[in-house]
C-alpha positions as CSV (number, residue, x, y, z in Angstrom):
1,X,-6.5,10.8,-0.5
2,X,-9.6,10.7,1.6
3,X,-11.9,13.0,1.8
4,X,-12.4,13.5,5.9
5,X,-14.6,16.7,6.8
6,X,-15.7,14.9,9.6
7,X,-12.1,15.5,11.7
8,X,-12.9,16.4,15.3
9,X,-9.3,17.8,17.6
10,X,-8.3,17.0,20.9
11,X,-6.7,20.3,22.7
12,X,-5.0,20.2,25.8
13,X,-6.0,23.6,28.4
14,X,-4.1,26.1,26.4
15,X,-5.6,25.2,23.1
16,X,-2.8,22.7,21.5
17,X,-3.9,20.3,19.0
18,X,-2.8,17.0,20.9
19,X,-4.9,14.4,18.6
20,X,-7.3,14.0,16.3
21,X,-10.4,11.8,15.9
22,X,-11.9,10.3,13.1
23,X,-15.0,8.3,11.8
24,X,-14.3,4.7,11.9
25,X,-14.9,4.6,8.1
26,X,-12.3,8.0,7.0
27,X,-9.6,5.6,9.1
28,X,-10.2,2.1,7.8
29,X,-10.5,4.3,4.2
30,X,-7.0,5.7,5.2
31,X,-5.4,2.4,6.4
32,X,-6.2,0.7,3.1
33,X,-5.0,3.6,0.8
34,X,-1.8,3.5,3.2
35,X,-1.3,-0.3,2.1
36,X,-1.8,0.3,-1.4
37,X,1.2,2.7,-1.2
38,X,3.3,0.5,0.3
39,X,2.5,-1.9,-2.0
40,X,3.0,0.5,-4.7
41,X,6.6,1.3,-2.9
42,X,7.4,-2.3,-2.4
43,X,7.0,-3.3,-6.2
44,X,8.7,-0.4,-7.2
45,X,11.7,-1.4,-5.3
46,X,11.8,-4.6,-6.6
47,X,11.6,-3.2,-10.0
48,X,14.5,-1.4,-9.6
49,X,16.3,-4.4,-8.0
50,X,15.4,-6.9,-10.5
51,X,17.4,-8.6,-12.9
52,X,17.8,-11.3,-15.1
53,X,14.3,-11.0,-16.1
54,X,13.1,-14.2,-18.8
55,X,10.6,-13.6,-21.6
56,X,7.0,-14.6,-21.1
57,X,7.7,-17.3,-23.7
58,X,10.2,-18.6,-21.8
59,X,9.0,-18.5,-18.3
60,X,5.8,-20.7,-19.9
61,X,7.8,-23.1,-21.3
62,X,9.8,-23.7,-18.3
63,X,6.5,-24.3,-16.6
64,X,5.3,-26.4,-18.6
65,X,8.8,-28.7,-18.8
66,X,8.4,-28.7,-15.0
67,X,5.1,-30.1,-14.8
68,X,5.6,-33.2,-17.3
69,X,8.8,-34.1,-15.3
């Protein structure tokens, strides 16, 4: 996770943390490890739902019948 020291709070009158701000660089550092875990979450879930998986062999062999036709 990133390593933000630079975190600066908005507080309303009686003191309540209301939002934060950040250096430009901690966020666009946060949005791209965000999309790496989704990423990570999406292949996981296609793992899972996968089936009927072909060997490497195969799959090349198929490619390569597809191309000469």
């Amino acid at each position: 996770m990133s390593n933000m020291r630079n975190i600066a709070y908005v507080t309303d009158e009686k003191g309540n943390k209301k939002n934060v701000l950040l250096r430009l660089s901690d966020f666009e550092k946060m949005q791209g490890e965000i999309e790496d875990l989704e990423d990570a979450l999406a292949l996981e879930r296609a793992r899972r739902k996968a089936t009927g998986f072909k060997k490497w062999k195969e799959f090349i062999k198929e490619v390569e019948t597809a191309r000469k036709a």
